[in-house]
C-alpha positions as CSV (number, residue, x, y, z in Angstrom):
1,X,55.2,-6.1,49.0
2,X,54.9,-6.8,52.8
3,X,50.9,-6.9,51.8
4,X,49.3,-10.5,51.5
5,X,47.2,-9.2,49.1
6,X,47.6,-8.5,44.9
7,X,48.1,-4.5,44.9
8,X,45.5,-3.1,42.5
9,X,42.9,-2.3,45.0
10,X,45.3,0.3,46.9
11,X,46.0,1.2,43.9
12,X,42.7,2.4,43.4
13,X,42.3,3.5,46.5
14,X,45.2,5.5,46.8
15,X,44.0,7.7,43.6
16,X,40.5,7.8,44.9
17,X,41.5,9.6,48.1
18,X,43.9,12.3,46.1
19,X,40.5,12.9,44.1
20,X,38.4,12.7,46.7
21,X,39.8,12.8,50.3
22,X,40.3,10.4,53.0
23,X,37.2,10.8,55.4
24,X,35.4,8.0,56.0
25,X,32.9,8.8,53.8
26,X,34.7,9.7,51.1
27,X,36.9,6.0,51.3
28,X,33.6,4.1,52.2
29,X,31.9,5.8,48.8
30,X,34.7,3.0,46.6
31,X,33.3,0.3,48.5
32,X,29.3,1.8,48.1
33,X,30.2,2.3,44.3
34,X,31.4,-1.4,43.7
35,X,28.7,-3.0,45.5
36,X,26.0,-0.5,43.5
37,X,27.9,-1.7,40.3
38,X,27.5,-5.4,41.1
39,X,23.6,-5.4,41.7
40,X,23.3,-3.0,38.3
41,X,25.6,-5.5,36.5
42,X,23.6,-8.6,37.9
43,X,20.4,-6.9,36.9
44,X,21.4,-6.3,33.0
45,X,22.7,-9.5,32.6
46,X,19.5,-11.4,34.0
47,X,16.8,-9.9,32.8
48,X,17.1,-10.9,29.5
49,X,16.4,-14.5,31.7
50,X,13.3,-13.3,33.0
51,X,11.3,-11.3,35.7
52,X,11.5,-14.4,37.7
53,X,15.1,-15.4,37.6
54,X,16.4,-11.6,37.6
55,X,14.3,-11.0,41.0
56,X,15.5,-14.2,42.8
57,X,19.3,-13.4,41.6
58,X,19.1,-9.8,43.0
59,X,17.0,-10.8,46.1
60,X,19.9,-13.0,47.5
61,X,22.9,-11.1,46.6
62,X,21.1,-8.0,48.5
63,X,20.2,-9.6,51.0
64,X,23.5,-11.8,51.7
65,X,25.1,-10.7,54.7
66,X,29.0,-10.4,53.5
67,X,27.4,-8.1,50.8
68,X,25.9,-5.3,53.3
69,X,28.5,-5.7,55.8
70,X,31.5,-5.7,53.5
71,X,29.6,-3.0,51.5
72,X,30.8,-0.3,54.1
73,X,34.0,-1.4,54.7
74,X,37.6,0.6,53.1
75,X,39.0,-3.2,51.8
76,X,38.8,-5.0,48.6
77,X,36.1,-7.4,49.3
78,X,33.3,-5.1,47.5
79,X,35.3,-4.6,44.6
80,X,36.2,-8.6,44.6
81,X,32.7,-9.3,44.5
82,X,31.9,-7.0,41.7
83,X,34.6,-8.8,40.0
84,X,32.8,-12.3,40.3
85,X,30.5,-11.3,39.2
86,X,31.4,-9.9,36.1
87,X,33.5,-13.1,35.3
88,X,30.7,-15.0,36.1
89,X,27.8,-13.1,33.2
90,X,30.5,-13.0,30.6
91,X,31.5,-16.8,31.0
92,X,30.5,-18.5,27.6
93,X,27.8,-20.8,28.4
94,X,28.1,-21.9,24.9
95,X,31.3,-24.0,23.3
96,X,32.8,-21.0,21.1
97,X,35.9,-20.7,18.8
98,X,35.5,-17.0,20.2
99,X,36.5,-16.8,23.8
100,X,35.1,-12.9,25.0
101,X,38.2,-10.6,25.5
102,X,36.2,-8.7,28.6
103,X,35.7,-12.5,30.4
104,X,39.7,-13.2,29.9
105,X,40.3,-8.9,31.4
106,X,37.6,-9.9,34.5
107,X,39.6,-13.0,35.6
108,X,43.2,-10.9,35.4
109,X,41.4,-7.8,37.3
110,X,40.1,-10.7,40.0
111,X,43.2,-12.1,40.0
112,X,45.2,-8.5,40.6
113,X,42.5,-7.2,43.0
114,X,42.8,-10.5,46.2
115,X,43.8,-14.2,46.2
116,X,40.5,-15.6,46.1
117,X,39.7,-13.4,42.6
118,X,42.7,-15.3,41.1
119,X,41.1,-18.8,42.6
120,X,37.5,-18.2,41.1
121,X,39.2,-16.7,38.0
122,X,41.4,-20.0,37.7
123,X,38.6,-22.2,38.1
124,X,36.4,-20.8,36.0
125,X,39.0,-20.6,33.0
126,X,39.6,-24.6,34.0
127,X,36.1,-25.1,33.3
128,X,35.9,-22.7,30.2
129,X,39.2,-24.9,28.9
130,X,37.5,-28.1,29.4
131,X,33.6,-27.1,28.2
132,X,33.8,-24.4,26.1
133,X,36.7,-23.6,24.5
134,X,36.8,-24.9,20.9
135,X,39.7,-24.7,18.6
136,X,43.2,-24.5,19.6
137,X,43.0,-20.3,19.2
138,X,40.4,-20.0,21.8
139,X,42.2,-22.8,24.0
140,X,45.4,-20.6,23.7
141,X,43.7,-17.3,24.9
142,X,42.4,-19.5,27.4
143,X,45.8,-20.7,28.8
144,X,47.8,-17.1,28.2
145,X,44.8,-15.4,30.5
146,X,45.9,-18.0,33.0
147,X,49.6,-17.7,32.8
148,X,49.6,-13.8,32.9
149,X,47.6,-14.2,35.8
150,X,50.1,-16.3,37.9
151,X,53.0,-13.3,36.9
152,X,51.9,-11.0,40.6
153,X,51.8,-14.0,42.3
154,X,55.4,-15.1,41.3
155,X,56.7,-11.5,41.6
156,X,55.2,-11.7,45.4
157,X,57.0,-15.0,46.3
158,X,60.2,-14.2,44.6
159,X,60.2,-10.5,46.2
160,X,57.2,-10.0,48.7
161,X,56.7,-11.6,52.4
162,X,54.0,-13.8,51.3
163,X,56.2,-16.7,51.1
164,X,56.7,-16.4,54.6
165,X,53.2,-17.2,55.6
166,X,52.5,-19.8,53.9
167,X,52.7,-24.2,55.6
168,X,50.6,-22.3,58.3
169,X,53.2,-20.0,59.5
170,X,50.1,-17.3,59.4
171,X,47.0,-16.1,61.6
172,X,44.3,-18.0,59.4
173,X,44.1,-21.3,61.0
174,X,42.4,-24.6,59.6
175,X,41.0,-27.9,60.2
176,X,41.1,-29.1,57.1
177,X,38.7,-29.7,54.6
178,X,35.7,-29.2,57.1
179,X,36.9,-25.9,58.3
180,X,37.1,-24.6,54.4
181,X,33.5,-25.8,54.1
182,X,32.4,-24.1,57.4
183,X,34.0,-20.6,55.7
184,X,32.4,-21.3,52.7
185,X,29.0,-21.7,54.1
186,X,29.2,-18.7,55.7
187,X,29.6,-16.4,52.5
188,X,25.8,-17.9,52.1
189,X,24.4,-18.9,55.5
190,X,24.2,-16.9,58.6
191,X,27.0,-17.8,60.8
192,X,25.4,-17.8,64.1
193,X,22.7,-20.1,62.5
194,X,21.9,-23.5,64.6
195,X,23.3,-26.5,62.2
196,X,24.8,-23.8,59.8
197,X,27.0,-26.4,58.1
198,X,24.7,-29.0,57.8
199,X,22.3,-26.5,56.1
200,X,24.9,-25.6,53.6
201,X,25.8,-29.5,52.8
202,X,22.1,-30.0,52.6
203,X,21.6,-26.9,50.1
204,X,24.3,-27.5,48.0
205,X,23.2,-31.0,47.7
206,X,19.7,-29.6,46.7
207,X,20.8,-27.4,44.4
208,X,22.8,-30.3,42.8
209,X,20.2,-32.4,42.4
210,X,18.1,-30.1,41.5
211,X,19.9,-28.7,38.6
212,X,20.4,-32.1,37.9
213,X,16.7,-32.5,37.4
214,X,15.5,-29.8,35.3
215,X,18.2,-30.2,33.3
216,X,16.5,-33.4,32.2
217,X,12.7,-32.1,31.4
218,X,12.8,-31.4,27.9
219,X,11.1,-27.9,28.4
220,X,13.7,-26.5,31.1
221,X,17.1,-28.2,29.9
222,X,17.7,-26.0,26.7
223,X,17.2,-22.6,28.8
224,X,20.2,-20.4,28.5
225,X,19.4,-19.8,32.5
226,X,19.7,-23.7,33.2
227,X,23.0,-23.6,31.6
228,X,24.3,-20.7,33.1
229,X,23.0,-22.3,36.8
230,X,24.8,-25.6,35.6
231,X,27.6,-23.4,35.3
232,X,27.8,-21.1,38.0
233,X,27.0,-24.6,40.4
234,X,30.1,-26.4,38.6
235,X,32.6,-23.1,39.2
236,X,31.3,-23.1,43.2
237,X,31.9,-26.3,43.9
238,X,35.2,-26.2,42.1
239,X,36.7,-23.5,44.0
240,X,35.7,-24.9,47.5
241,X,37.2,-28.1,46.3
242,X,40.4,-25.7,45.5
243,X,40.6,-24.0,48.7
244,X,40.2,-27.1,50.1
245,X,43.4,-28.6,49.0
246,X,45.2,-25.6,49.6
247,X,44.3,-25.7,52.8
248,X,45.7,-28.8,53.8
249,X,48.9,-27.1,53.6
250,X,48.7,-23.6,53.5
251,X,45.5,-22.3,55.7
252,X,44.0,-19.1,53.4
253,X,40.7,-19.6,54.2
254,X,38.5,-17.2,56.1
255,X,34.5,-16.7,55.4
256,X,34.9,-13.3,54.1
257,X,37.1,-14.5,51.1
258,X,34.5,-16.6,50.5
259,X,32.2,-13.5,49.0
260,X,33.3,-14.3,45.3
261,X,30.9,-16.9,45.6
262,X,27.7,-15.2,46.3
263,X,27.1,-14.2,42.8
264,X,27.6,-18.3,41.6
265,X,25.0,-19.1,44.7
266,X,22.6,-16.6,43.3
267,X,22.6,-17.7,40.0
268,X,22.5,-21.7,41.4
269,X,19.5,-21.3,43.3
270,X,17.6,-19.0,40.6
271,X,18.4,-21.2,37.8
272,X,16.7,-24.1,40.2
273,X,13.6,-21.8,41.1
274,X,12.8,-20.9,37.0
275,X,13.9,-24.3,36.2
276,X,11.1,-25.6,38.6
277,X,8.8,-22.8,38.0
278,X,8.4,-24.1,34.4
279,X,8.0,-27.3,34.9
280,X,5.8,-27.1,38.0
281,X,3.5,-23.9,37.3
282,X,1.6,-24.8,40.8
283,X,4.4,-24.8,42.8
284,X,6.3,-21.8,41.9
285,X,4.2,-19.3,43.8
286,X,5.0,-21.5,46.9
287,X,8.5,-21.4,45.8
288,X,9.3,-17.9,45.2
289,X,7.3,-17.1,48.8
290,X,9.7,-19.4,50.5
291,X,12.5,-17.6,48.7
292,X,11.3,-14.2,49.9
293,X,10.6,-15.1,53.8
294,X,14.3,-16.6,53.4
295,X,16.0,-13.4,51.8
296,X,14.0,-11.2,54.3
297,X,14.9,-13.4,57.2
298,X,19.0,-12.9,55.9
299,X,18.4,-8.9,55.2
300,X,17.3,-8.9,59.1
301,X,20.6,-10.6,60.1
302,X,22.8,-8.3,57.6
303,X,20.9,-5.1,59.2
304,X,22.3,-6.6,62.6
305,X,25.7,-7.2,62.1
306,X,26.1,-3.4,60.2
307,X,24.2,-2.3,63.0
308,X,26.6,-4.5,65.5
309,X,29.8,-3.1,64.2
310,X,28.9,0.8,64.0
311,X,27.9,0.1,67.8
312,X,31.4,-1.5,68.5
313,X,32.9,-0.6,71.9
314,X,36.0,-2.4,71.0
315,X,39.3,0.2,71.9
316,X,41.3,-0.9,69.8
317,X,43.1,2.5,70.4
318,X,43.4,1.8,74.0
319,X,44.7,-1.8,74.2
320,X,47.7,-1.0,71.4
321,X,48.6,2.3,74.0
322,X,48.9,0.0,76.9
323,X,50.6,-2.7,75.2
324,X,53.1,-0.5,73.5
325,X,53.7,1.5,76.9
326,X,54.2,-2.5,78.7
327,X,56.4,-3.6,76.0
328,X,59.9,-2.4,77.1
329,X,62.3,-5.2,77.3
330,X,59.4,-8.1,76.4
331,X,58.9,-10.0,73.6
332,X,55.5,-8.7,71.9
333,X,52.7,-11.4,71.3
334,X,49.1,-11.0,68.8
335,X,46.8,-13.4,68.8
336,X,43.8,-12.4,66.5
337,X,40.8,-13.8,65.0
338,X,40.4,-11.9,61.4
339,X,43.9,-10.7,61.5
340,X,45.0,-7.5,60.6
341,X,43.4,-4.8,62.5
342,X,46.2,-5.6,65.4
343,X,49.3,-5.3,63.1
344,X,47.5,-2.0,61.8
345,X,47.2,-0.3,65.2
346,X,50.6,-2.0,66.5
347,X,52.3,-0.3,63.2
348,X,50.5,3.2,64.0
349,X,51.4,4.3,67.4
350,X,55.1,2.3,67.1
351,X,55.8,3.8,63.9
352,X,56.7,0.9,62.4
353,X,59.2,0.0,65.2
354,X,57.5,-3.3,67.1
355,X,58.4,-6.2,66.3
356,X,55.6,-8.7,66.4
357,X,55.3,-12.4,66.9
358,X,52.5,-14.4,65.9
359,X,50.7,-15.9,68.9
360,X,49.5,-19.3,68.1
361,X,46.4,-20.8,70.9
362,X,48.0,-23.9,72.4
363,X,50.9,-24.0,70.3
364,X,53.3,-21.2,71.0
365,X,56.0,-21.2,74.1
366,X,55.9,-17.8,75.6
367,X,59.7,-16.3,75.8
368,X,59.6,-14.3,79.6
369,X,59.1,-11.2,80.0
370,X,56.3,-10.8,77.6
371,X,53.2,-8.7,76.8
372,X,50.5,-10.5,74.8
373,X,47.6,-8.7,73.1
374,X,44.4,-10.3,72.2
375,X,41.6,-9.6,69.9
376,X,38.4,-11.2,68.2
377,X,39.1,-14.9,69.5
378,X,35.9,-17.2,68.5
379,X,34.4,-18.5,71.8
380,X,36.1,-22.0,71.0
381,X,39.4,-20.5,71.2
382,X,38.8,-18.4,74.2
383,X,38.7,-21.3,76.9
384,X,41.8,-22.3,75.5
385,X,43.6,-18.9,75.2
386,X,42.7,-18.6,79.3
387,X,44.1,-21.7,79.6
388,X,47.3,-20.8,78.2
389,X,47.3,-17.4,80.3
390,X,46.8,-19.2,83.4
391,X,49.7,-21.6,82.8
392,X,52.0,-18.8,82.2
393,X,50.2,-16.5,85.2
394,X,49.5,-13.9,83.2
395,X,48.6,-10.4,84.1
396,X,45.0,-9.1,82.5
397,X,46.2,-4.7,82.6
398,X,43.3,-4.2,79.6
399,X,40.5,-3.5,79.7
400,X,39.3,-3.3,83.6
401,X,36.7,-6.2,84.4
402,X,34.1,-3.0,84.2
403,X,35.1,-2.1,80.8
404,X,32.4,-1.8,78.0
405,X,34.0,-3.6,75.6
406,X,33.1,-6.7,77.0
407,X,36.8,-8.1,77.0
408,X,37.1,-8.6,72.8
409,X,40.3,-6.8,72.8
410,X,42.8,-6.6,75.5
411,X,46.5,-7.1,76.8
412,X,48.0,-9.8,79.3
413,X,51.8,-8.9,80.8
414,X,54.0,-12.0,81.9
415,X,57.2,-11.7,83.9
């Protein structure tokens, strides 16, 4: 209950490792399994669209970048994903007294497996309520999937800790409604890309339009694949609008939540390439070139950061020890970008015993003595984190300026 997230996924997990074990390949195999179910599930469920859209949906969710690098990872961002995905090919894309039971079962497993699964599930039933539901019996399955979906939820605030981080009184930080667009276009659009955001405004505006357009030629706009683009588009742009608003008060937003997307973007942009291929036989060759230089260009930048993070010189090990061994009789600051790995290592070697506080960049009033450890801060939040260290004379005891790890984690001491 002191989790942040819905419990099904360690529930999983936990059963995985008594069948088994818990080596890292072993844990890691969950995660390879999902992500292996989510291409196989995207391929049967497209290629009764075509060769064409089938290729361009698996190309970009293979090649995205959360995909491979969350692929490997022991959390529940590969099985989210999976999830997505399976809400999003057994949507009805038709308007049906008959609402499929297995679309209402994907949007409560979503919504029991991470936040975000219960966001896209909620958005897609708000746009199976309004478009497709027909009949009050298919409009009442509708509703009861979404109110047995908000029962975790309620049992978290009314028990759990989760209502303790919420009005911002957590790690994730945000802007506002530009900073939930900057995480969402990350889930599509290399981070470290020059004018990433303006890209992803630019694409989804594309991608509007565009759908918009074949949607009109009267050889493209009865296509099951059209409507199923129209649809996946419509659910996207819902949920960033969603997260949007919640983030205005409660910040929840972080780029790798943003992964239940991919599968909607993949189906956006390859209902827009068939739609265009049919009406524009000249161009499509062109098209589905440009497509494939793109995907190979993100697959190159996937292969990195994978490659990045198994060459990690981060001691994360090291910087809790020293921390911990500094910490007698101070108060005991974290200040993280990505949260979680801190509190994991902090929990470890104290045994559950330290008490942490939330360190805030420009915001929090340090209580003397105090030992503050650092981790993962962006490079705009580091000049202002030295800021803050200097005002308060701070101590750097981790790492030593010669350390490997280039100064991503490490401790300050103030007296």
């Amino acid at each position: 209950m002191d989790d942040v997230h819905p419990p099904i996924y360690q529930i999983l997990l936990k059963f995985w490792i008594i069948a088994f074990g818990a080596d890292e390949v072993a844990t890691r195999l969950l995660s390879w399994t999902f992500s292996a179910a989510t291409l196989y599930l995207a391929f049967k469920a497209t290629k009764k669209h075509g060769e064409l859209f089938a290729t361009c949906v698996l190309l970009i969710i293979a090649s995205n970048g959360y995909f491979a690098f969350y692929g490997n990872e022991v959390r529940s961002y590969s099985m989210l994903m999976f999830c997505s995905t399976l809400i999003l090919f057994t949507t009805p894309t038709e308007k049906s007294r008959s609402i499929s039971n297995i679309f209402l079962l994907s949007c409560l497993l979503a919504s029991w497996v991470h936040y975000f699964g219960l966001l896209i599930a909620a958005a897609t039933l708000l746009y199976c309520l309004i478009f497709m539901a027909e009949g009050a019996q298919a409009r009442i399955k509708v509703m009861s999937t979404g109110l047995a979906m908000i029962i975790w939820p309620l049992h978290h605030i009314t028990n759990g800790s989760v209502i303790g981080k919420s009005g911002g009184d957590f790690w994730i930080e945000s802007g506002g409604f530009i900073d939930t667009m900057r995480f969402a276009s990350s889930a599509v659009i290399p981070k470290d890309l020059p004018y990433s955001g303006f890209i992803f405004i630019c694409l989804m505006l594309c991608l509007f339009f565009g759908l918009l357009y074949i949607s009109a030629q009267k050889n493209s706009n009865h296509m099951p694949s059209t409507k199923l683009g129209i649809q996946a588009f419509a659910v996207w742009a819902g949920l960033i609008l969603i997260v949007g608003l919640i983030d205005r008060h409660t910040p929840m937003s972080t780029g790798r939540n943003f992964i239940v997307t991919v599968p909607f973007f993949a189906v956006s942009v390859a209902s827009v390439v068939k739609g265009i291929s049919t009406t524009h036989l000249r161009g499509s060759m062109a098209l589905m070139v440009f497509l494939t230089v793109c995907c190979a260009f993100l697959l190159t930048k996937s292969f990195e950061e994978v490659f990045r993070k198994s060459q990690s010189a981060e001691d994360w090990r090291g910087a809790t020890q020293v921390a911990l061994e500094n910490s007698s009789g101070r108060d005991f600051y974290v200040v993280e970008w990505g949260g979680g790995i801190t509190d994991h290592y902090v929990r470890k070697f104290s045994s559950d015993e330290q008490v942490v506080n939330i360190y805030k960049v420009g915001k929090t009033k340090i209580i003397r003595p105090a030992v503050i450890m650092f981790a993962r801060l962006p490079k705009k939040t580091v000049d202002s984190f030295l800021i803050d260290m200097n005002d308060v004379n701070a101590l750097r005891i981790f790492p030593k300026e010669n350390s490997k790890d280039g100064g991503r984690v490490g401790v300050y001491t103030v007296n």
